[in-house]
C-alpha positions as CSV (number, residue, x, y, z in Angstrom):
1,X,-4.9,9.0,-29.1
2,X,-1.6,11.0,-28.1
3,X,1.3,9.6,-28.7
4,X,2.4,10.4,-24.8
5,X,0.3,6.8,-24.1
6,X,1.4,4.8,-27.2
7,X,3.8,2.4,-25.0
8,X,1.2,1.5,-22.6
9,X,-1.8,1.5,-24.9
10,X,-0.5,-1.6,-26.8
11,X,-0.7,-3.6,-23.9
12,X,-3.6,-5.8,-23.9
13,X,-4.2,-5.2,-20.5
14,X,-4.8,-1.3,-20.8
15,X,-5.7,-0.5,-24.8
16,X,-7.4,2.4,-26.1
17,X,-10.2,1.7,-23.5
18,X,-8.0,1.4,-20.5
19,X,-6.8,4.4,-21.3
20,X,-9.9,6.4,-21.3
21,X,-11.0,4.6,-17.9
22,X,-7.4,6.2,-16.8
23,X,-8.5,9.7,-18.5
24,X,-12.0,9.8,-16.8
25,X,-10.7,8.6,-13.0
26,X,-10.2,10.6,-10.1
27,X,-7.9,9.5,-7.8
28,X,-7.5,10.7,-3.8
29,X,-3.8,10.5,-2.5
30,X,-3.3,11.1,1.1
31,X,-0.1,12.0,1.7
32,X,2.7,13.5,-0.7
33,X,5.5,12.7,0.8
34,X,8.1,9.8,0.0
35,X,5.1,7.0,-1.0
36,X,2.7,10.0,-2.5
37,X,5.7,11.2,-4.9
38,X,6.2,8.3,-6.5
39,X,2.6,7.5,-6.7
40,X,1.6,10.6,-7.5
41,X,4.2,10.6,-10.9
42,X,3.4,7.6,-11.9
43,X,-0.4,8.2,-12.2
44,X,0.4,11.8,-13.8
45,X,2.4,10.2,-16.5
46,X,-0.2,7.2,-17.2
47,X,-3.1,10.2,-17.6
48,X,-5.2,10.0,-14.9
49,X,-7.9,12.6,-15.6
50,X,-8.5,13.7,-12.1
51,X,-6.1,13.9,-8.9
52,X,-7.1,15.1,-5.4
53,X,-3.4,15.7,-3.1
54,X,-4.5,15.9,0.2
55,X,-1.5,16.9,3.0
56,X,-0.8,19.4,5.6
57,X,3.2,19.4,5.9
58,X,5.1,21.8,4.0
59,X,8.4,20.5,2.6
60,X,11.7,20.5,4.4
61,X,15.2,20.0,3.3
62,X,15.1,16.4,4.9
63,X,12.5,15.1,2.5
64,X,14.6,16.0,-0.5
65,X,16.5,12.7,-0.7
66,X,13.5,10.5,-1.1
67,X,10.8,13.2,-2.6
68,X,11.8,13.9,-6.2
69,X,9.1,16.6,-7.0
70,X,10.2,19.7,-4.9
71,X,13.4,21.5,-5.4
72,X,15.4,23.7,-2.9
73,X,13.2,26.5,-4.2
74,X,10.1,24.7,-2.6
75,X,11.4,24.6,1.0
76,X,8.9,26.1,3.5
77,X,6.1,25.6,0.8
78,X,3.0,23.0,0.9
79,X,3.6,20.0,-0.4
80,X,0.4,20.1,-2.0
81,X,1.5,23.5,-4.2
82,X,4.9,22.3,-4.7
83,X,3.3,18.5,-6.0
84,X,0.5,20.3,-8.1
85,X,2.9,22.5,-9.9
86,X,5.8,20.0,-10.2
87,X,3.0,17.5,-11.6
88,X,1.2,19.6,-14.5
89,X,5.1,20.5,-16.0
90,X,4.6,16.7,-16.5
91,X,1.4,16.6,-17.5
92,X,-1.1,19.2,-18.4
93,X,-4.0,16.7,-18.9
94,X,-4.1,15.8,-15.5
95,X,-6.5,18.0,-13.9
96,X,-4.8,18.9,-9.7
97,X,-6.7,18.8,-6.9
98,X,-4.4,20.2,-3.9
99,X,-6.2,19.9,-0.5
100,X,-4.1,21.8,2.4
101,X,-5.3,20.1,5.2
102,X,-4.8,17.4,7.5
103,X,-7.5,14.5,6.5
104,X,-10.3,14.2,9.8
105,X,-13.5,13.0,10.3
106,X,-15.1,16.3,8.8
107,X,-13.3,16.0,5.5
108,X,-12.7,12.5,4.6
109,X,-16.2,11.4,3.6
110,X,-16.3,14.3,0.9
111,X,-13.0,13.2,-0.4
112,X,-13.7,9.8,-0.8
113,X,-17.0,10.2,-2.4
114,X,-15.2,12.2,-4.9
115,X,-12.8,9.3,-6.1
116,X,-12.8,6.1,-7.4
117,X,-9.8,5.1,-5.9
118,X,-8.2,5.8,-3.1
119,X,-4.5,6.1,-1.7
120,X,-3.3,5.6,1.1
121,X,0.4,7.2,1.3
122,X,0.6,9.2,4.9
123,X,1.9,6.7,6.8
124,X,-0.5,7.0,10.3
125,X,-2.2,4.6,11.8
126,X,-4.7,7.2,12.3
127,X,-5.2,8.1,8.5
128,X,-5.1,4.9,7.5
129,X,-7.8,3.4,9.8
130,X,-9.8,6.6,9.5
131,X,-9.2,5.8,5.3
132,X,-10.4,2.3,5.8
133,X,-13.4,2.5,7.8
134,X,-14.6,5.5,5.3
135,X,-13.6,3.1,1.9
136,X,-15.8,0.5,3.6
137,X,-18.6,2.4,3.8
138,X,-18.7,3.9,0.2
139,X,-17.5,0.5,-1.3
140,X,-14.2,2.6,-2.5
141,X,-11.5,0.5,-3.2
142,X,-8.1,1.6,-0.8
143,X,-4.7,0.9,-1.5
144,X,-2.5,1.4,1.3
145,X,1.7,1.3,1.5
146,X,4.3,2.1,4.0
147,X,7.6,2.3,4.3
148,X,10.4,2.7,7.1
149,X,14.6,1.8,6.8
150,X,14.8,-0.7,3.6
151,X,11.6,-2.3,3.8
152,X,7.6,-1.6,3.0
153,X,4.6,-3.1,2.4
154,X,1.5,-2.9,0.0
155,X,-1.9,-3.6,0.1
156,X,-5.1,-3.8,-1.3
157,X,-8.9,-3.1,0.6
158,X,-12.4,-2.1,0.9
159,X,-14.2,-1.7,-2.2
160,X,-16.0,-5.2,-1.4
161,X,-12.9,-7.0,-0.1
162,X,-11.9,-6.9,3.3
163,X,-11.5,-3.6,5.3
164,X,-7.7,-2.6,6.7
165,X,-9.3,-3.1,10.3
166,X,-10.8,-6.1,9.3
167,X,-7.7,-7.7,8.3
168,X,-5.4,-5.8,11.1
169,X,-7.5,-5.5,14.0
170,X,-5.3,-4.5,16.2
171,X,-2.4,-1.8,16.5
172,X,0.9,-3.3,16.3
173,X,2.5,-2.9,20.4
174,X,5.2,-0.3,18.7
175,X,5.7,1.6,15.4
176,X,9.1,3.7,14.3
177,X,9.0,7.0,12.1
178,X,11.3,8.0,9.3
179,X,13.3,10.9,11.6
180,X,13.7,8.1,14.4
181,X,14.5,4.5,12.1
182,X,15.8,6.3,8.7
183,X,14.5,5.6,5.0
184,X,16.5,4.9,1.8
185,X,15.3,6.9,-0.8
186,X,14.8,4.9,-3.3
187,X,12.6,2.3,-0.8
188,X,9.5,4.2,-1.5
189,X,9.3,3.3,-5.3
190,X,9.9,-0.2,-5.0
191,X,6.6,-2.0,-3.6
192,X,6.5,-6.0,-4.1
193,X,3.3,-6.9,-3.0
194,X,2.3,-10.3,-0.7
195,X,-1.1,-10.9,-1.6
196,X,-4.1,-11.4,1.0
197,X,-6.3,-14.6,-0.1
198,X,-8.9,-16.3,1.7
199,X,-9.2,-20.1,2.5
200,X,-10.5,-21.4,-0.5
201,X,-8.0,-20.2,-2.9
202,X,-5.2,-22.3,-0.8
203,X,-4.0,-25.5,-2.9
204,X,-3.0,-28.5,-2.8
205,X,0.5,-27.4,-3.6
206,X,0.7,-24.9,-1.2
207,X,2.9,-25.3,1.9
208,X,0.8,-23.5,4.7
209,X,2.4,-22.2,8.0
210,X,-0.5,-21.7,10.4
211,X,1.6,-19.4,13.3
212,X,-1.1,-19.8,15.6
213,X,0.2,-21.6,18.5
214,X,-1.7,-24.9,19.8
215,X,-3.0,-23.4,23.0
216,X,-4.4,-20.5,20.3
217,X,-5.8,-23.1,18.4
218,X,-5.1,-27.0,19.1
219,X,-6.9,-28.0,15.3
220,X,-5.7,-26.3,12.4
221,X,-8.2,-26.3,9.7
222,X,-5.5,-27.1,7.0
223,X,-4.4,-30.6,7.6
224,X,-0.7,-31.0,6.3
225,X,0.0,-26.6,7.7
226,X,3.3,-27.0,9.7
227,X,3.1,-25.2,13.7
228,X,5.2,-22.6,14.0
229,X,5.2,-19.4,15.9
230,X,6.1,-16.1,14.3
231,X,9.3,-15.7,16.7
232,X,11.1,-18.9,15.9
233,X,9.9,-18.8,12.1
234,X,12.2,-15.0,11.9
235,X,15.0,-16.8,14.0
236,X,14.9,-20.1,11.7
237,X,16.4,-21.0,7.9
238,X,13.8,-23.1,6.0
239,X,14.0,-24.4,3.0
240,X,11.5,-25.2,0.7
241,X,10.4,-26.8,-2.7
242,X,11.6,-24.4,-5.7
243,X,8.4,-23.0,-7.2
244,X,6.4,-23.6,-4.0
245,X,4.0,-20.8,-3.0
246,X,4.5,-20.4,0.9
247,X,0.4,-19.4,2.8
248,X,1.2,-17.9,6.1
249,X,-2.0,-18.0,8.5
250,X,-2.5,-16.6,11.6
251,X,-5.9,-14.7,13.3
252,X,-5.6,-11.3,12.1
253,X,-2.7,-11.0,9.9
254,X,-0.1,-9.1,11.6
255,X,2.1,-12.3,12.3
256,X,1.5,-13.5,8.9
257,X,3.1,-10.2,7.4
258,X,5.9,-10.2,10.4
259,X,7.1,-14.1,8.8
260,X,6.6,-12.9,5.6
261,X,9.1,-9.9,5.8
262,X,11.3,-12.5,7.5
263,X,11.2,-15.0,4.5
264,X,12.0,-12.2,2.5
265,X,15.2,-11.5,4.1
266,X,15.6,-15.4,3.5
267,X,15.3,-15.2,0.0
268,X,11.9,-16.3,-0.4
269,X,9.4,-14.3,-2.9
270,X,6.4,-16.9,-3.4
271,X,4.7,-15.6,-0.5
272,X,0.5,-15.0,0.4
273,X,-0.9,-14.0,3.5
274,X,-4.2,-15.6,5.3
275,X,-6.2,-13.9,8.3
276,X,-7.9,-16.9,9.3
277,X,-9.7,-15.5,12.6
278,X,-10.1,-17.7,15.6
């Protein structure tokens, strides 16, 4: 075993044979901007075998602050090019994969089959529906992130849970962009992650918001959830038992990950997320 994975390999959680499942994967990353650098490091240096860069934009002085693999020298490049050179000087056991194309319907079921896992990183509604829908179908697992201004989110799909469309339906009615809302830097490489569950993993313990409101649904199926709508939850202080884990419901999601971001700002970090449907 090299000495490059010694730190990680004594973890009981990887070992000597978590590290040769990293060795033999193949991961796709869509999108090598901001997200896809610091995803696409981190998995060089842990010794993923096998990476697939897909992207169409060539880099620009703007992405500088917030895309650590390309240099001045790279402006007007592909990203993909710049990434796949930048990434085996780190690591010349990861084998490079760099895909110069926007994804589409024509390419995306060839590059999925391909991986085990897939990443989601472009930040487009398009790409990541287009991901999800394809993931589902090939039982891949998907792991999708954003990020816009200081905050971002994280999440996990497909590959026998629920699909991104499953769990976010809908569009939401407005979305910003990085050249319109601004994006710190260092944003895209810090990713806490508020966990989807389903129904049955919600405790006793548990203080569940169901933000449905009671024309939506009159009966909420958890007894003791407190009523409140997304609007006055992000407007309101609340206060809670310390070490309490805080389930916010609603039918799709999307409100349950607007309070959470909202809670955040609060101060509050034992957070999970419920789609509960109708």
């Amino acid at each position: 075993m090299s000495n490059r994975y010694l730190r990680q390999t004594i973890l009981p959680e990887v070992g000597p044979e978590g590290q040769a499942r990293l060795g033999a994967a193949t991961v796709l990353v869509v999108g090598a901007g901001g997200l896809g650098c610091a995803v696409l490091q981190y998995l060089t240096a842990a010794g993923v075998g096998r990476l697939i860069i897909l992207d169409h934009d060539r880099v620009e002085e703007s992405n500088l602050h917030r895309q650590p693999l390309y240099r001045m020298s790279d402006l007007g490049q592909p990203k993909v090019h710049a990434a796949r050179a930048a990434l085996e000087a780190l690591n010349p056991g990861t084998r490079i994969e760099a895909v110069f194309e926007r994804l589409s319907s024509v390419n995306a079921m060839s590059l999925v089959s391909a991986a085990e896992v897939v990443i989601d990183a472009a930040d487009s509604f398009a790409v990541t529906y287009l991901l999800s829908d394809t993931c589902q179908r090939l039982r891949k697992p998907l792991v999708s992130a954003s990020v816009l201004g200081l905050t971002g989110y994280v999440g996990a799909f497909c590959g026998g849970a629920p699909s991104y469309r499953a769990v976010f339906p809908e569009l939401p009615r407005s979305a910003g962009s990085c050249a319109e809302s601004g994006v710190l830097g260092t944003a895209v490489g810090v990713q806490p992650s508020i966990p989807f569950i389903a129904a049955s993993e919600v405790g006793s313990a548990d203080i569940v918001i169901d933000l449905r409101s009671l024309t939506e649904t009159p009966v909420s199926p958890f007894a003791t959830a407190l009523r409140l709508e997304v609007e006055a939850l992000e407007n309101a202080q609340l206060q809670f038992p310390s070490g309490a884990r805080v389930v916010l419901c609603c039918r799709s999601g999307v409100r349950a990950w607007r309070a959470a971001q909202a809670l955040q700002r609060q101060g509050h970090d034992k957070l999970a997320l419920l789609a509960i449907g109708e």
